[in-house]
N, C-alpha and C positions, 0 to 999 in steps of 0.2 A: 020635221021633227026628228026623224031618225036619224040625218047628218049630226042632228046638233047631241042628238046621245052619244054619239060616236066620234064628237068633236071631244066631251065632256070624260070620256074613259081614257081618250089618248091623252087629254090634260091630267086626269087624274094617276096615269101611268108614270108620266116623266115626274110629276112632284113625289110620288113615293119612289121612284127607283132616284131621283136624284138626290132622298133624305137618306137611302141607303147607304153605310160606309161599307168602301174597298178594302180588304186586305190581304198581304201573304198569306200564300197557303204553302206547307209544306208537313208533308206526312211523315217522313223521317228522316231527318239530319245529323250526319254522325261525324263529331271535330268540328263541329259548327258548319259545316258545308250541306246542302241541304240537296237531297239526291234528284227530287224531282218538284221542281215548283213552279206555282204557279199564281193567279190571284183570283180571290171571289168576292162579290159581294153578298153582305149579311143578310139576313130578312131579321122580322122581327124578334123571332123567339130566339132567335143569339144574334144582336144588336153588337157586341164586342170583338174587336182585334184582338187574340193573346200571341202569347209567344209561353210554351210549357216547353218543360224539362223532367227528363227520368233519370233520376242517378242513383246510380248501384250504393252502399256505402262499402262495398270489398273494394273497390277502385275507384280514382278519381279521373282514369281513363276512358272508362265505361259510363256511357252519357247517350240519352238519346235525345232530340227535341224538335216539336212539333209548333207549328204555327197556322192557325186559321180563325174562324167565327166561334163563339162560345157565347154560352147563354151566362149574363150578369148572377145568378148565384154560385158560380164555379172559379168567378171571378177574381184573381187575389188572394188564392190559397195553399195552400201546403197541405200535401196529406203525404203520410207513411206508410209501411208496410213489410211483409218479407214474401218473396217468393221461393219455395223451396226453404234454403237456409241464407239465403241472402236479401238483407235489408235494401228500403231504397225509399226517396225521397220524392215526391213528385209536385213542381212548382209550376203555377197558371199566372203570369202575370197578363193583365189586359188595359188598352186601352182605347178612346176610340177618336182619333182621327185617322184619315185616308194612309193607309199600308203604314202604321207607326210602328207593326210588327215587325218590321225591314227582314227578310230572308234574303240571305245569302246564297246563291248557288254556285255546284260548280259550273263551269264554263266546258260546254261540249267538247268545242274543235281544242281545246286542252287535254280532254280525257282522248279522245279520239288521238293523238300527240303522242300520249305516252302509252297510249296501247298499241301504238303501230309500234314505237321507237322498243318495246319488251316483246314485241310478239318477233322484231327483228334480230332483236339478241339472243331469244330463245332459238331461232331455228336456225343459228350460227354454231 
């Protein structure tokens, strides 16, 4: 009897972690390159992939954007704001199939590249 409870939790384990959606995760991406990421999967109370955006309205150079799980009523929205004296716009789009969020990263041994090839010029 006790095998078969514990045959019954490990079946019940794999069907909710396999109803579970994957998606990018990235905490701060800046020019769209995302500095450090990675992937998660959702539980139930944020069931959604997004992909948000922070944008300043002083600049359209000035942009942050984040990507991971989100709870469905944050889902698909726009809000505004000012911080200090500068306005900004902040966009949550979501959806949910596996990583639809797609995050882009940089590529290590590329940073690694041009910090050797500046750290070389610098002490010339």
């Amino acid at each position: 009897m006790k095998t078969f409870i514990w045959v019954c939790a490990a079946l019940m384990a794999i069907f909710v972690t396999g109803e579970s959606l994957t998606c990018n995760t990235c905490r701060v991406a800046i020019a769209g390159k995302c500095l450090f990421s990675s992937t998660e999967t959702c539980n139930a109370s944020q069931p959604n992939c997004y992909w948000g955006k922070l944008a300043f309205n002083i600049s359209s150079l000035m942009s942050l954007e984040t990507r991971g799980c989100l709870v469905s009523s944050l889902c698909n929205k726009t809000e505004t704001g000012a911080l200090l004296t500068a306005g900004y716009t902040i966009t949550k789009t979501c959806c949910s199939t596996h990583r639809c969020n797609g995050a882009t990263s940089i590529q290590h041994p590329l940073v690694a590249a041009l910090g050797t090839a500046l750290m070389a010029m610098w002490s010339i």
